[in-house]
N, C-alpha and C positions, 0 to 999 in steps of 0.2 A: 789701595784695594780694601783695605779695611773701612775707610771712609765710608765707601761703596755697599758694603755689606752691613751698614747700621746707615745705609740712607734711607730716609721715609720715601723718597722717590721709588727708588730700588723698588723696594718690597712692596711699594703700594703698587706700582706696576706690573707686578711679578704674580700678586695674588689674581689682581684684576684680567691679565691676560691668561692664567692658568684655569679661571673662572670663566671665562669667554671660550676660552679652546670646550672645556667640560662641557659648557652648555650648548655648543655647536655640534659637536659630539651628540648629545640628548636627544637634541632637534632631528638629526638625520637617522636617529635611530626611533623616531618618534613617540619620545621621552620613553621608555622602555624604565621600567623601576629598576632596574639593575645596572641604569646609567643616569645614574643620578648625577648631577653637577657635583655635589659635594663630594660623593663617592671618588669620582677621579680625580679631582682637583686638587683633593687633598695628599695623596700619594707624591702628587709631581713637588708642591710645596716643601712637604718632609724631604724630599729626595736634596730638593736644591738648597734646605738648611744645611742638612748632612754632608754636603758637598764643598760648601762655604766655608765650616765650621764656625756657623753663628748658632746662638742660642737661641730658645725660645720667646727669651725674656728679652732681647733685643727688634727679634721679629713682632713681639706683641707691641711694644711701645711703636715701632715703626706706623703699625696699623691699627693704631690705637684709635682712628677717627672713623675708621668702618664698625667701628664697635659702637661710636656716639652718634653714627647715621644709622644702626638696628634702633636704636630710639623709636625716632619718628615713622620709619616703618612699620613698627608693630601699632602704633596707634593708630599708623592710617588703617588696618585692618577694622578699627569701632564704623568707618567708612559705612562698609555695605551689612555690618549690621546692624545698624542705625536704618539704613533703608527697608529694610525687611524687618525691622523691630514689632512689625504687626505679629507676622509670622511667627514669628519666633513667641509673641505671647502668648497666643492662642495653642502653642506647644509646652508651653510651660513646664506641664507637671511629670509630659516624657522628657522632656530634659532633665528637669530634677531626678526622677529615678535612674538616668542613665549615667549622668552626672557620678551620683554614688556609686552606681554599681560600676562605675568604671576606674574612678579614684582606688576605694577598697580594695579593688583587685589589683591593681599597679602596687600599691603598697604591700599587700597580705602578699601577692605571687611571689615578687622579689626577696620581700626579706624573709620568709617563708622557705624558698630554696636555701637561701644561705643559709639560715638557721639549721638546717640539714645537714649543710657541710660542716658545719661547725666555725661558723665564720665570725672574729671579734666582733663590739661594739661599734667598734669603729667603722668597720667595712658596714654592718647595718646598716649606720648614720646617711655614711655615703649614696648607698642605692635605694632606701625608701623614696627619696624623692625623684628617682631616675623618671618616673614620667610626667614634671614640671617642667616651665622653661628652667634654662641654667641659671641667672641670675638667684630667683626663687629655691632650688635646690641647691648653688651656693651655700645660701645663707640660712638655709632648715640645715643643714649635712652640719654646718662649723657650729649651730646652736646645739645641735644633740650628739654631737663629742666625735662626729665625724672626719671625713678630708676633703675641704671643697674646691682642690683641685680634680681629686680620684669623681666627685659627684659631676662636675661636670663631664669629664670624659665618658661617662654614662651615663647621661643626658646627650650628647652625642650620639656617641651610638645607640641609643634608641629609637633617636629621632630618623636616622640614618636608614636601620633595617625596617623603625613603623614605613618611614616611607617608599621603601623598597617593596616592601611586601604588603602594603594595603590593599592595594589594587586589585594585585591578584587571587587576594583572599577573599573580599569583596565577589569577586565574580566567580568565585569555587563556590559560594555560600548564597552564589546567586540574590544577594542584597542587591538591588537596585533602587532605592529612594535614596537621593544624593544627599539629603537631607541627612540621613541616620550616616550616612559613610562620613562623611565630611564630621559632622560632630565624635564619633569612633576616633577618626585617625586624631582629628587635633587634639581628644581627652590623653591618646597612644604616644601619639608622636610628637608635640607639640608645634613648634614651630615649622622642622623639616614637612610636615606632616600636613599643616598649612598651606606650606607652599606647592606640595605635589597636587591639595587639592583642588587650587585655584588654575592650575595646567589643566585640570578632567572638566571639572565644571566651577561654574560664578558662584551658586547654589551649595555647591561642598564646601566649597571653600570659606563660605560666608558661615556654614553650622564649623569649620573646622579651626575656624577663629575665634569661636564664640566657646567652643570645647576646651581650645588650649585655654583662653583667658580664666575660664571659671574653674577648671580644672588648679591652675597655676593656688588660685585660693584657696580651693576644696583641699591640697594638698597641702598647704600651709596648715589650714585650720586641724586637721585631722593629727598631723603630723607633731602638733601643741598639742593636743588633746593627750596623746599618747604619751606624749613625755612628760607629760602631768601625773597620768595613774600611772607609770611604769614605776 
């Protein structure tokens, strides 16, 4: 039994079918943002560690090669914006002020609150970078004295509720250039955020790749800057 429960079979199977139930799910509920793949998937996953009593650290190593196939997935996303690279230059200079103005506020909002609550250093470290990918918020959170486990689990859930809730905020605010949504959610949500907008539209999805990627920089660069003059 134990075998079973540290087999990469196991678990690659278990994530991968827990992934297919969610997103059959999605689909009949015609991706509805509050049925997000990940959203449920992930409960059933924690439920059947807890059940096992495996760890995380066994689970992560089991599935350790979905981690080194998010690789090449994210770079197939330079894909379609390589295609519409016209596009995208002749927008330039509204990118670049969106760019900032969306960076700044990921950072200033979050650690802004906590600085309210009176929250250590450390916790800082951690959520400044909450709207990069993880890898990237990793590794800013353990440079400026934070936890880059705590940083990724909020990069998570960011990614999680940006893409829950873009959509419908999108259509409360009556934004319809798919253009301006798709760049928003990827700057927001990064990858999750990505992926929800490649479900709406080609067009989101391609400004929402192009958001998380430079965002992912914008937030490094910023993030040195500040731990310079601090």
């Amino acid at each position: 039994m134990n075998d079973l429960m540290s087999s990469q079979v196991f678990w690659l199977t278990a994530t991968l079918v827990a992934f297919a139930a969610a997103d059959f799910v999605s689909r009949r509920s015609r991706r509805h943002p509050f049925c997000h793949p990940v959203l449920l998937a992930t409960p059933v996953l924690i439920a059947i560690l807890l059940l096992t009593g495996t760890s995380y650290a066994t689970y992560l190593e089991a599935t350790q090669v979905l981690g080194f196939l998010l690789g090449p997935a994210v770079v197939g996303l330079a894909v379609p914006i390589w295609e519409r690279r016209a596009l995208i230059g002749r927008l330039a200079m509204p990118i670049a002020a969106a760019l900032a103005a969306g960076s700044l506020t990921a950072i200033v909002s979050a650690v802004g609150i906590m600085m309210l609550f009176g929250a250590p250093r450390s916790i800082l470290a951690s959520i400044a970078p909450r709207a990069s990918t993880t890898p990237v918020a990793m590794e800013m959170a353990s440079q400026l004295g934070g936890v880059a486990a705590l940083a990724a689990v909020i990069v998570l859930f960011a990614g999680v509720v940006g893409a829950m809730t873009a959509t419908p905020l999108f259509d409360a605010l009556k934004i319809r250039d798919y253009r301006a949504r798709g760049f928003a959610i990827g700057v927001s949500a990064h990858g999750f955020g990505a992926a929800r907008a490649f479900q709406v539209d080609s067009t989101a999805g391609t400004f929402a790749g192009l958001g998380m990627a430079l965002n992912a920089i914008a937030t490094a660069l910023l993030l040195s800057i500040a731990a310079i003059l601090v």
